[in-house]
C-alpha positions in Angstrom: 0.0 0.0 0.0 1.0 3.8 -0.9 1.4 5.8 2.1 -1.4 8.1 0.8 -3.6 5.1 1.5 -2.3 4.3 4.5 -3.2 7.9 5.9 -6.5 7.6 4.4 -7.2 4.6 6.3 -5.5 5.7 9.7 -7.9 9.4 9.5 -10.8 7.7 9.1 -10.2 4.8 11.4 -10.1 7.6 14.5 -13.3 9.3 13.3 -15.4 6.4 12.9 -13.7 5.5 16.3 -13.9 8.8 18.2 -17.3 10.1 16.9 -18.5 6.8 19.1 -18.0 9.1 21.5 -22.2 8.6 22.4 -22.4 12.3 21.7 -24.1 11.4 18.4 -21.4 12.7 16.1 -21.0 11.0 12.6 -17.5 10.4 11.5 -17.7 13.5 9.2 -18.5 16.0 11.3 -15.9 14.7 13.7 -13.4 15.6 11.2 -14.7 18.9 10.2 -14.4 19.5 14.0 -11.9 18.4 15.6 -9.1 19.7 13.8 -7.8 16.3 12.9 -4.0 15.9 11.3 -1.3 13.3 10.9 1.4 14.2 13.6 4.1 11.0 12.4 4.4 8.7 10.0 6.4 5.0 10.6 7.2 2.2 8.3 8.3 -0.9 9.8 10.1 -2.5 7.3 9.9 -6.0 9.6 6.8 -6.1 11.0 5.1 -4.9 7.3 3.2 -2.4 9.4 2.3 1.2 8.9 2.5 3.1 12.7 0.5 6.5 11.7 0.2 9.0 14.8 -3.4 11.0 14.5 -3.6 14.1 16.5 -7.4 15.9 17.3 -9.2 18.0 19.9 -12.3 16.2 21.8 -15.1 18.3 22.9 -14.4 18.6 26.3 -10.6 19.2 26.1 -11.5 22.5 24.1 -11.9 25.9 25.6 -12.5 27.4 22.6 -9.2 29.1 21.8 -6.0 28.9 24.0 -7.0 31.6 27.0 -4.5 34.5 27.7 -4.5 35.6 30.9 -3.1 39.2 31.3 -1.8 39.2 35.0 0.2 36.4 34.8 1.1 36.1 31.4 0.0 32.9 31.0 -1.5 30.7 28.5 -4.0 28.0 29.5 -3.6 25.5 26.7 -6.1 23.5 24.7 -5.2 19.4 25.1 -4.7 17.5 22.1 -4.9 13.9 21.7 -3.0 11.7 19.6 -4.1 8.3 18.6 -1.1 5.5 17.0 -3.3 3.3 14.3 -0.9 0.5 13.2 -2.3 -1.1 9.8 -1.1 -4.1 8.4 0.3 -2.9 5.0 -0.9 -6.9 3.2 -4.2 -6.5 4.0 -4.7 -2.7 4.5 -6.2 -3.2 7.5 -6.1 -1.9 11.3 -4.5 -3.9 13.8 -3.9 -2.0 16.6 -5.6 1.2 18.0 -3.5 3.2 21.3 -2.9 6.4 22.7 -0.1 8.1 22.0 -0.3 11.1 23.9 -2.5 14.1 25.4 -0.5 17.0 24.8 -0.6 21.0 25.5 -1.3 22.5 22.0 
């Protein structure tokens, strides 16, 4: 598989997974909303395996933009959350979903 595909099939692997979130989201509209983008990219040459890091914003980690706070000069970050989809390049199919990290964005 190209690695176009394999990016296709990582992205909408997390939406159809993260929109089951039971806020009644469809896969679409969580990738119109969650500002979804591929973060890294891994071939593994001997495992045949595609490791693609997805990063997004859920709901409840947003507060809107990041908030500045004058006083302190502070910036309360949004959290982002990055997903590792591991496909199996044969088969073009997902075989392991995990977390990579929740980081300050």
């Amino acid at each position: 598989m190209e690695l176009k595909e394999a990016l296709r099939t990582a992205v909408a692997y997390v939406s159809q997974i993260e929109s089951l979130t039971g806020r009644g989201e469809t896969p679409e509209a969580f990738l119109n909303n969650s500002d979804v983008a591929i973060e890294e990219v891994i071939f593994d040459d001997e495992s045949d395996t595609w490791d693609v890091s997805v990063g997004f914003f859920r709901p409840w980690n947003r507060t809107g933009d990041s908030v500045f706070v004058p006083t302190s000069r502070a910036v309360i970050p949004q959290l982002r959350t990055i997903k590792t989809v591991i496909i199996d390049n044969r088969e073009n199919r997902v075989i392991e979903y995990r977390p990579f990290a929740t980081v300050s964005a």
